[in-house]
C-alpha positions as a printed Julia matrix, in Angstrom:
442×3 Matrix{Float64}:
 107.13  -100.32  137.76
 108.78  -101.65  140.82
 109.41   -99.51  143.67
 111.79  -100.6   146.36
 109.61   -98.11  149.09
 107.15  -101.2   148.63
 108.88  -103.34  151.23
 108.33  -100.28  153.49
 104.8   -100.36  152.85
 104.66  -103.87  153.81
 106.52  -103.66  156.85
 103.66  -100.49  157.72
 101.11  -102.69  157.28
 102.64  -105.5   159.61
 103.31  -103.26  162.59
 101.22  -103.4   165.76
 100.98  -100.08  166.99
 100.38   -98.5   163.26
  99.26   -95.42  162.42
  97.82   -93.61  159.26
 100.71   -93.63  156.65
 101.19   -90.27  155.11
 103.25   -90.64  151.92
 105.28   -87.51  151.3
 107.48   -86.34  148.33
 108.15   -84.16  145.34
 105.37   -83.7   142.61
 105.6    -86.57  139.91
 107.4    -88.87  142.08
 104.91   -91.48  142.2
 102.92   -91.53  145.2
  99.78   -92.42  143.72
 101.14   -95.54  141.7
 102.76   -96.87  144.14
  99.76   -97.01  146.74
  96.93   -97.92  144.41
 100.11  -100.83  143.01
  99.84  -101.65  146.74
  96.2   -101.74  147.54
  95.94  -104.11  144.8
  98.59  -106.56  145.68
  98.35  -106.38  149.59
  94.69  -105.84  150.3
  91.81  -107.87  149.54
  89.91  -104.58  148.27
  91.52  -101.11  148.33
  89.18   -97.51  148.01
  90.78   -94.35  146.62
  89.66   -90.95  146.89
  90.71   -88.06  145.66
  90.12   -84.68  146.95
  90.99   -82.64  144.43
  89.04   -84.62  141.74
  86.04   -85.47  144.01
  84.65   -81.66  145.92
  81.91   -83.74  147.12
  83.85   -85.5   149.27
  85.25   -81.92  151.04
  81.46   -82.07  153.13
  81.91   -85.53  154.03
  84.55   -84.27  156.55
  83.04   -80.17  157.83
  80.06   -82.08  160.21
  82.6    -83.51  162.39
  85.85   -85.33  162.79
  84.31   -89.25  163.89
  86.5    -91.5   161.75
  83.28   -94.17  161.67
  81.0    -91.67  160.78
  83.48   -90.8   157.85
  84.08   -93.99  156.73
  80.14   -95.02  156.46
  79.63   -91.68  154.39
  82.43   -92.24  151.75
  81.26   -96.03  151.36
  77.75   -94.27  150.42
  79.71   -92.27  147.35
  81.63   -95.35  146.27
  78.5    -97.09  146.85
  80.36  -100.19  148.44
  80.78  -101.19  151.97
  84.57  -100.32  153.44
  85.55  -103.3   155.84
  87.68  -102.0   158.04
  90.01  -104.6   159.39
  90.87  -105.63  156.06
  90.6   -103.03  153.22
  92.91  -100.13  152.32
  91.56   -96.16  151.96
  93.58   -93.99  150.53
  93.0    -90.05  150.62
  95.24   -88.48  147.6
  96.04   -85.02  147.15
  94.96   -84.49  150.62
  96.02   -80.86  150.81
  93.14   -79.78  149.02
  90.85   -80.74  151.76
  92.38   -79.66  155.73
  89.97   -81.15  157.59
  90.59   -84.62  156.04
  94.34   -84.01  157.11
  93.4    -83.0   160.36
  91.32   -85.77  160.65
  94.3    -88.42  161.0
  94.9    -87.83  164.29
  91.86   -89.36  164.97
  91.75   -92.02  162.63
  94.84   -93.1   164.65
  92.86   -92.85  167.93
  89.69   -93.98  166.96
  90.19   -96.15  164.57
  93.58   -97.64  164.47
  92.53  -100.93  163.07
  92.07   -99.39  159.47
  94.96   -99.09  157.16
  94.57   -95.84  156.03
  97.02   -93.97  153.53
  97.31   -90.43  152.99
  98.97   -88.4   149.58
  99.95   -85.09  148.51
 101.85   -82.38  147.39
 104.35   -81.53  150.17
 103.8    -77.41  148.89
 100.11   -77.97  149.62
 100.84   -80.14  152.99
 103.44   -78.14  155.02
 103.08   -74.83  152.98
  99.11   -74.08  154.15
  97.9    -73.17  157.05
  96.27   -76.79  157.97
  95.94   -78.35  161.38
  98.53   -80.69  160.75
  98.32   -84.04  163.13
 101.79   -84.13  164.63
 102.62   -87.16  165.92
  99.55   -88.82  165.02
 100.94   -90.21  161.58
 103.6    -92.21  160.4
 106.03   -91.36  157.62
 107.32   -92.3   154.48
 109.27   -90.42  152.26
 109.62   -91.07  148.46
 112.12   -89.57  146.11
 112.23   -90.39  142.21
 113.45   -93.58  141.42
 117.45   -94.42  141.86
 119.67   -95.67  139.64
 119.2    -99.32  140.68
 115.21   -99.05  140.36
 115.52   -97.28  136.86
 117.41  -100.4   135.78
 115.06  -102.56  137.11
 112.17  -100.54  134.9
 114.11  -101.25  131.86
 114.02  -104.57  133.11
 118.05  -104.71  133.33
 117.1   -107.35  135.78
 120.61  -108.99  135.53
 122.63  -105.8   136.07
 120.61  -105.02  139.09
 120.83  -108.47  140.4
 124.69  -108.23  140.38
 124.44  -104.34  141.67
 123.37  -106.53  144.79
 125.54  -109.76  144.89
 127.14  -109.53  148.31
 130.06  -110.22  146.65
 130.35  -107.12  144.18
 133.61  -105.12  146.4
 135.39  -107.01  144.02
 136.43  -106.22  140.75
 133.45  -105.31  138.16
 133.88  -106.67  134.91
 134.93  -104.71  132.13
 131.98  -105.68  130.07
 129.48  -105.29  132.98
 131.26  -101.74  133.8
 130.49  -100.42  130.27
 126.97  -101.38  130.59
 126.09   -99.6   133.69
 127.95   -96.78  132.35
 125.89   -96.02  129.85
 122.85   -96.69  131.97
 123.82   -94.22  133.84
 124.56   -91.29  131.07
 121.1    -92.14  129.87
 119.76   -91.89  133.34
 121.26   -88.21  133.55
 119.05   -87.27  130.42
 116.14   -89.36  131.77
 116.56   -88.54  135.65
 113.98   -90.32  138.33
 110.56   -88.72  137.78
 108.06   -92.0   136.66
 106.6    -90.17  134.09
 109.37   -89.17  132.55
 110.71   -92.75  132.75
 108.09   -94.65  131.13
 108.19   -92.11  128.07
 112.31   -92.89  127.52
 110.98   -96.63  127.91
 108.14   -96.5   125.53
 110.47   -95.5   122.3
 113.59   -96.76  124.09
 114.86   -98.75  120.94
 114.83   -95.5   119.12
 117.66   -93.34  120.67
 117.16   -89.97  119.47
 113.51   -89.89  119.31
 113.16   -91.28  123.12
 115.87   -88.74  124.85
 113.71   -86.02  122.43
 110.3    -87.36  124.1
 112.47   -86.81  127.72
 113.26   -83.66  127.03
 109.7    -82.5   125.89
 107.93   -84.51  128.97
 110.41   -82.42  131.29
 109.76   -79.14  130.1
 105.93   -79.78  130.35
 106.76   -81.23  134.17
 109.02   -77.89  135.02
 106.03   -75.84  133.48
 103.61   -77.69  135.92
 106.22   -77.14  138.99
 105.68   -73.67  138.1
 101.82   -73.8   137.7
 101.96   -75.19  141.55
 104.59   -72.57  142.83
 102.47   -70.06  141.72
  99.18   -71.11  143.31
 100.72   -72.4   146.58
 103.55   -69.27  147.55
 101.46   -66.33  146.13
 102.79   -63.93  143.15
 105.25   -62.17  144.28
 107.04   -64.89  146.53
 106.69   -67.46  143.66
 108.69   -64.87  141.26
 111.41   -65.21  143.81
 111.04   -69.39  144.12
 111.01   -70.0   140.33
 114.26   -67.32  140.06
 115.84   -69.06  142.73
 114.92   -73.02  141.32
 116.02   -71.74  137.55
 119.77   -70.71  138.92
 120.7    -73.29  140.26
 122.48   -74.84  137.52
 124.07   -71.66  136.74
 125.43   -71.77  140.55
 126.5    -75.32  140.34
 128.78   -74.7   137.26
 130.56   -71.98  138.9
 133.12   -74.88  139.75
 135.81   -74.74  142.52
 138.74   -76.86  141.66
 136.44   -78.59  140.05
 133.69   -78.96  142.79
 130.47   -77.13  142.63
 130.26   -74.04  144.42
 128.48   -72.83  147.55
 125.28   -70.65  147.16
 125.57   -67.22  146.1
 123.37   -64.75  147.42
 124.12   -61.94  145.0
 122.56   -61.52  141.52
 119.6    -64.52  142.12
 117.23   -61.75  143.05
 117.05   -58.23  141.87
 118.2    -56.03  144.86
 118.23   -59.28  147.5
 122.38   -60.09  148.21
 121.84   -61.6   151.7
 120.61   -65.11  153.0
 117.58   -63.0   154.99
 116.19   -62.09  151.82
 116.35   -64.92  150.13
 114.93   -67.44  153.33
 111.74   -67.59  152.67
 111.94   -68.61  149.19
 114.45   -70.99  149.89
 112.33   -72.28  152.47
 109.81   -72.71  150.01
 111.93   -75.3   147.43
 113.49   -77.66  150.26
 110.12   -78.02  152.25
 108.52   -78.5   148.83
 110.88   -81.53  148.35
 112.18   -79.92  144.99
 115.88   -79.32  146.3
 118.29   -81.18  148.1
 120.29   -78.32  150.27
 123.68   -79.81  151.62
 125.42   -77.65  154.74
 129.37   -77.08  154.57
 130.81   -77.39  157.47
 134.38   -76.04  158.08
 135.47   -78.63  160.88
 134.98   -82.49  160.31
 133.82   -83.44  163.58
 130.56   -85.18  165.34
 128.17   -84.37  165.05
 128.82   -82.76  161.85
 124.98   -80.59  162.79
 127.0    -78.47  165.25
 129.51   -77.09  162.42
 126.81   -76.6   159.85
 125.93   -73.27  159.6
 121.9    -72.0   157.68
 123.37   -69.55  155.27
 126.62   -71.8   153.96
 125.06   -74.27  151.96
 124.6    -76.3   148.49
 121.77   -76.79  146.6
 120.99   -79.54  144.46
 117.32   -80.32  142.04
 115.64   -83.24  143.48
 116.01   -85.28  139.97
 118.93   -85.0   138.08
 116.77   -85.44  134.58
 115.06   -81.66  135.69
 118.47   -80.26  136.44
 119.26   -80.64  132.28
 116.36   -79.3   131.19
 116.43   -76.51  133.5
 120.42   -75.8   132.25
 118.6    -76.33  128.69
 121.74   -78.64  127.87
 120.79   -81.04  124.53
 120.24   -84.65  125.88
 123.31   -85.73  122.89
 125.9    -83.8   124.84
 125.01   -85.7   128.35
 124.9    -89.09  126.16
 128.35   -88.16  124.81
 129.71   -86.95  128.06
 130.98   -84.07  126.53
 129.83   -81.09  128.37
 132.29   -79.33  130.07
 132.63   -78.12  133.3
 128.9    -79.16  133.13
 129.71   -82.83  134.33
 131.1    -82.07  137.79
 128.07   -80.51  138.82
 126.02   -83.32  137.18
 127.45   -86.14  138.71
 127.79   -84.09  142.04
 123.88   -83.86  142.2
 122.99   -87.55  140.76
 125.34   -88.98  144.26
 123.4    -86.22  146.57
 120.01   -87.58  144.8
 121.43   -91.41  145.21
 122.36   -90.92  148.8
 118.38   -88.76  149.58
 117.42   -92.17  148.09
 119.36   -94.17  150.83
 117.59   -92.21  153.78
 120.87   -89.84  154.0
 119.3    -86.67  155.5
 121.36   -84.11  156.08
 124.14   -84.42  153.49
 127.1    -82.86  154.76
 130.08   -81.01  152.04
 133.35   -80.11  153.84
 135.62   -76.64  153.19
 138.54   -75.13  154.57
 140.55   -72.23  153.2
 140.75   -73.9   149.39
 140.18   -77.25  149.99
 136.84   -78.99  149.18
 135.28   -82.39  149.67
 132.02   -82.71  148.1
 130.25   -85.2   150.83
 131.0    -86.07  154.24
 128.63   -89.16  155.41
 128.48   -89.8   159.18
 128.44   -93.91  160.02
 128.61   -95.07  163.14
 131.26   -93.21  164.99
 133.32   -92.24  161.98
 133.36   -89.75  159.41
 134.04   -91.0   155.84
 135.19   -88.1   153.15
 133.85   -88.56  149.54
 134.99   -86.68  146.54
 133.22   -87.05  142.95
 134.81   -86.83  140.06
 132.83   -86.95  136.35
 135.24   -88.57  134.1
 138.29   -90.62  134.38
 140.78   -87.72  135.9
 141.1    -88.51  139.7
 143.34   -86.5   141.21
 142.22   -85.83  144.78
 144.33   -83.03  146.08
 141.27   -82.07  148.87
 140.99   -85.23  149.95
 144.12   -85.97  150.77
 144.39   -82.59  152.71
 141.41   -83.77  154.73
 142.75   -86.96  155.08
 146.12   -85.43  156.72
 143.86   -83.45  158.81
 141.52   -85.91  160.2
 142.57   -89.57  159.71
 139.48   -90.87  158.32
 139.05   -95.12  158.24
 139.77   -94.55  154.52
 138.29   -92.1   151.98
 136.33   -92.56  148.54
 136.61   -91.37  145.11
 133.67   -91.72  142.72
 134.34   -91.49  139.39
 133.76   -93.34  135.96
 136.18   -96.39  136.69
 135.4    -99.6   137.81
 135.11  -100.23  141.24
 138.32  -100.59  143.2
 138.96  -101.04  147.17
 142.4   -100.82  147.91
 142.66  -101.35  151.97
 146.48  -100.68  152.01
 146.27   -97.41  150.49
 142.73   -96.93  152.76
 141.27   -95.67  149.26
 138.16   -97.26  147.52
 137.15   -96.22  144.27
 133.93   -96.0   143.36
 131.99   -96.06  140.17
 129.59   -93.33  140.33
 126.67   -95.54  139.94
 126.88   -97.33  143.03
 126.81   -94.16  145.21
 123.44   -95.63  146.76
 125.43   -98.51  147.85
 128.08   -97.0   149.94
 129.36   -97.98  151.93
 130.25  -101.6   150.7
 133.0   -101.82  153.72
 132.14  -100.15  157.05
């Protein structure tokens, strides 16, 4: 399965002044394939260990923190020799042994020739009490896979080739807009998470009985996200995190003019109606990488961080595919688009997960008095208003408030019809599947 963070791997291992890679992201969302898939096609030998398979590697690292040292000792357990100006190590689920993440930093200043990758659970990384090596690694963030990548897994290799023709701000086809379309309902049952994908691709050619194998893989996933809230936030604290996760659907459908809603405070927890009882929880998910939270800011103005305030907020799941089988909505109503209110919220979260995919962090909503624009994205110097829409009904009365307001260069409405820039009117329509590829015109 092809991962577009690959090139970013590459471009790690070219750099001069590199330093351990620490791979961070979501449970499920593929950070072990995609560095073993690397080791093997970039390295001439690669050596993976695993600290919460192997214990008997946890000693290797409580004598001391001398990267040589280390590296002799696990070559003794693999039983190979590790070269270290040419072979990759990679430490997975790192969080289960501190002293291997605190070791890092000194991998980085003892040993900065070795191309060393690091793995794990962000609950168990930024939610313990390790030494963490700040500023001593380098970064990269993975998300489940986007739209474009879950075509290329069901080896739609043509329709992602023209996703990327320079030349696609003109008119889609018809023919080529119907296809993607119904990509795209089927990758609102299946959502991003790699396991999850390969199942739907596996019995593919049988409809019903692959979106039923989706559904079942999810529910065993969302049962395993629970398994790790429980161990990593303690009992009482992961009651509140798992009551907080499970609403969210039931806060997105509470629509406004047909835009999800803000948080609400009130009713989540038992006897907690304020944002300073709910924090910590909260906390919890968007460290753990298992929501998306996107500010509202009242004024449209840069940077849009100054106008954002912590308790006004959205809150997305990470993978779209989780959100329906945490709403418990049947995979044939998503395939027949015929789900309500339901769809708003949907397609709402599958552009916030598209644009987490495109390196947009924050994500920025916009509301004054009763007008709402789902997504503000800040380019350059300029502000540029989106507002989604599920279905073919485009009527944009809050964008064109905000667009009386505050002049944007134009403003964007994704939707299901085919793509459509219109620079007189300064509108360009957007099919909702290429949300990762805005904008097409800066």
């Amino acid at each position: 399965m092809e991962r577009y963070c690959t090139q970013k791997l590459k471009e790690w291992k070219n750099k001069k002044e590199r330093k351990p890679l620490l791979v961070k992201g979501a449970r499920q969302v593929g950070k072990t394939y995609i560095l073993k898939h690397f080791g093997q096609t970039s390295f001439p030998h690669f050596h993976y260990f695993n600290f919460e398979k192997q214990q008997e590697l946890h000693p290797i690292f409580e004598k001391n923190l001398d990267p040589k040292r280390i590296v002799q000792e696990l070559g003794l357990v693999i039983k190979q020799s590790i070269q270290i100006d040419q072979d990759l190590v990679i430490f997975d689920e790192i969080q289960h042994c501190p002293k291997a993440l605190t070791s890092l930093k000194y991998f980085n200043e003892d040993l900065p020739q070795l191309a060393l990758c690091a793995a794990g659970s962000l609950i168990g990384i930024y939610l313990s009490d390790t030494s963490f090596p700040v500023g001593m690694v380098d970064f990269l963030k993975m998300t489940p896979l986007s739209f474009e990548e879950f075509l290329s897994a069901c080896g739609e290799k043509e329709l992602v080739t023209f996703l990327n023709n320079p030349e696609k701000q003109r008119a889609i086809p018809l023919v080529i807009h119907n296809q993607l379309w119904d990509f795209f309902k089927t990758y609102l049952i299946v959502g991003g998470l790699p396991e999850v994908v390969v199942t739907y691709i596996n019995v593919r050619d049988d409809l019903y009985s692959a979106l039923s194998a989706v559904r079942s893989k999810q529910d065993n996933l969302i049962q395993a996200y629970y398994a790790d809230i429980a161990k990593h936030s303690g009992k009482q604290n992961a009651m509140h995190v798992v009551e907080i996760w499970k609403n969210i659907p039931q806060q997105l459908s509470q629509t406004q003019d047909g835009s999800a809603s803000k948080f609400k405070f009130k009713g989540v927890i038992p006897g907690a109606s304020k944002y300073s009882r709910l924090m910590g929880p909260l906390h919890w998910l968007i460290t753990a990488g298992m929501v998306i939270k996107v500010p509202l800011v009242e004024k449209s103005s840069l940077p849009l961080s100054a106008y954002a305030r912590e308790h006004i907020f959205k809150l997305y799941v990470f993978d779209v595919g989780l959100l329906g089988a945490l709403a418990s909505l049947q995979p044939k109503a998503i395939w027949d688009y015929d789900y309500g209110s339901y769809k708003g919220f949907f397609a709402e979260n599958f552009v916030a997960q598209e644009f987490r995919f495109s390196g947009v962090d924050p994500i920025y909503s916009w509301n004054e008095k009763t007008a709402e624009v789902e997504f503000l994205r800040e380019i350059g110097s300029q502000i540029y208003p989106i507002e989604v829409k599920s279905g073919w009904v485009t009527k944009a009365k809050s964008l064109m408030v905000y667009a009386q307001k505050y002049a944007p260069p134009y403003r964007t409405i994704m939707s299901a019809h085919p793509l459509k820039i219109d620079p007189s009117s300064k509108v360009h329509r957007y099919p909702l599947y290429l949300a990762s590829h805005f904008p097409l015109i800066a």
